[in-house]
C-alpha positions in Angstrom: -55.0 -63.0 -42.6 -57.8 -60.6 -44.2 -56.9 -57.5 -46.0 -59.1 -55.6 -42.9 -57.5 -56.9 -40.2 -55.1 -54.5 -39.9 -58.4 -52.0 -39.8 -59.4 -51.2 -36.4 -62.5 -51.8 -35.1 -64.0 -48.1 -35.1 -62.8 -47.6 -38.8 -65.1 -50.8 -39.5 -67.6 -49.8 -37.9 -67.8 -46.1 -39.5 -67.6 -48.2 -43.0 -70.6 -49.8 -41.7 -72.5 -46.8 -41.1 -71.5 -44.7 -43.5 -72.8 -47.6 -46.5 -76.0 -47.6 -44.7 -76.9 -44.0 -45.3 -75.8 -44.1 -48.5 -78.1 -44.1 -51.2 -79.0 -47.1 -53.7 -77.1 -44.9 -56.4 -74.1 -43.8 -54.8 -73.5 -47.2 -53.7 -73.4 -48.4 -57.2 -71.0 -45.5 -57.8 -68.7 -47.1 -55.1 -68.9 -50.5 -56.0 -68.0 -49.7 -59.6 -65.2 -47.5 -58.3 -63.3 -50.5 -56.4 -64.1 -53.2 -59.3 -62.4 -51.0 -61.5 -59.3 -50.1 -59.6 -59.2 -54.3 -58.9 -59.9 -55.0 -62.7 -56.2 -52.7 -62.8 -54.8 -53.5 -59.2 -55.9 -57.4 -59.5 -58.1 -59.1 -57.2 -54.9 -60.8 -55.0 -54.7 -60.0 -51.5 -52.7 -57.0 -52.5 -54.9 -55.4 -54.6 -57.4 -56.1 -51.9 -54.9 -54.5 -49.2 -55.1 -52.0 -51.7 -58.8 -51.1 -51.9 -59.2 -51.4 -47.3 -56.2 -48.7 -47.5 -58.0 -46.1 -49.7 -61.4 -47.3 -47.3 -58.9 -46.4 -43.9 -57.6 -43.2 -45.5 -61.5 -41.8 -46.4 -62.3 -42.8 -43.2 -59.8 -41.0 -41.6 -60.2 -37.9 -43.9 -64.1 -37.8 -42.2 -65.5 -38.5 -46.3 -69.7 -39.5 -45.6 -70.0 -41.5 -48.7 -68.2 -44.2 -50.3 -68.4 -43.1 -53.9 -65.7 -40.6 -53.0 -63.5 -43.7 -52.8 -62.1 -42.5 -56.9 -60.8 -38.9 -55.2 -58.8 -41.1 -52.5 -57.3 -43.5 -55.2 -54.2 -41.7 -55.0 -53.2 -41.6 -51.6 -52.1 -44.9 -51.3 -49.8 -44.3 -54.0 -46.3 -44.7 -51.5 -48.0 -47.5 -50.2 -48.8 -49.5 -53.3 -45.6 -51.6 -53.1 -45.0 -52.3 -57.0 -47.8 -51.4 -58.4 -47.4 -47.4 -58.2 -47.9 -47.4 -62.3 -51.2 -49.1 -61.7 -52.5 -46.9 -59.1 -52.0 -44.3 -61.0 -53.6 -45.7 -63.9 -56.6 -46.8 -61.8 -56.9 -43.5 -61.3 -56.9 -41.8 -64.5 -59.5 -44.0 -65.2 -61.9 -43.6 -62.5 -61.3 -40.0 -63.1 -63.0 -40.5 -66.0 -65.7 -42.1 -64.8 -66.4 -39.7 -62.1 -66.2 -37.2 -65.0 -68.9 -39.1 -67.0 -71.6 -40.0 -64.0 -71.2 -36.4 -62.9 -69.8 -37.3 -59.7 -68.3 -34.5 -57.4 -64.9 -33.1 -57.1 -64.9 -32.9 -53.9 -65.3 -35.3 -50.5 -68.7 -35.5 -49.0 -67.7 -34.2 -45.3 -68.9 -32.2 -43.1 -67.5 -28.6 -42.1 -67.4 -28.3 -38.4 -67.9 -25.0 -37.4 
C-alpha cells in the first residue's frame, strides 16, 4: 500500500495541476521543503504518510503552489502518531528557511469574491 492511496483521485489530480503551473523556482522551494521535513520525519512509509497528509490538507485549504507546503507543516501535527516532537522541529526549521529564501507568510490562494 502507497502513502497516496488513501488520497482521492481529485486531490491527485489538483497536485498534478497545481506543480505544472508552478514555476522552475518555486518548485525547488517545494522539493527542498519535503526533503527537509523527511531528512527529520525519516523516509519510512510514515514519514511519507506524513508528507501526502500536509499535500491533502493544502489541497483542501485551496493553496496554488506547492512551496507553501512549510506553512501547512503543522497541521498534521495530531496526526503524526509519535513523531509530534519531530514535526514540530521540521517546522521550526523550514521556518527558517522560508525566512531565508524570502518566501511568503502566507498561502498562495485565491480570494473568491
Amino acid at each position: 500500500m502507497g502513502v497516496f492511496d488513501n488520497v482521492d483521485a481529485e486531490t491527485k489530480a489538483r497536485l498534478v495541476r497545481v506543480w505544472e503551473k508552478m514555476g522552475e523556482l518555486d518548485r525547488d522551494f517545494f522539493v527542498d521543503q519535503v526533503a527537509l521535513s523527511l531528512s527529520i520525519w525519516g523516509s519510512d512509509e510514515a514519514g511519507r504518510g506524513l508528507v501526502a497528509k500536509v499535500l491533502s490538507k493544502m489541497m483542501e485549504d485551496d493553496s496554488h503552489n506547492l512551496s507553501d507546503f512549510g506553512l501547512y507543516v503543522d497541521t498534521v501535527v495530531g496526526e503524526s502518531g509519535g513523531r509530534h516532537e519531530k514535526v514540530k522541529k521540521a517546522g521550526l526549521i523550514i521556518d527558517d528557511y522560508r525566512l531565508r529564501n524570502a518566501l511568503s507568510s502566507v498561502p498562495h490562494k485565491e480570494i473568491g469574491i
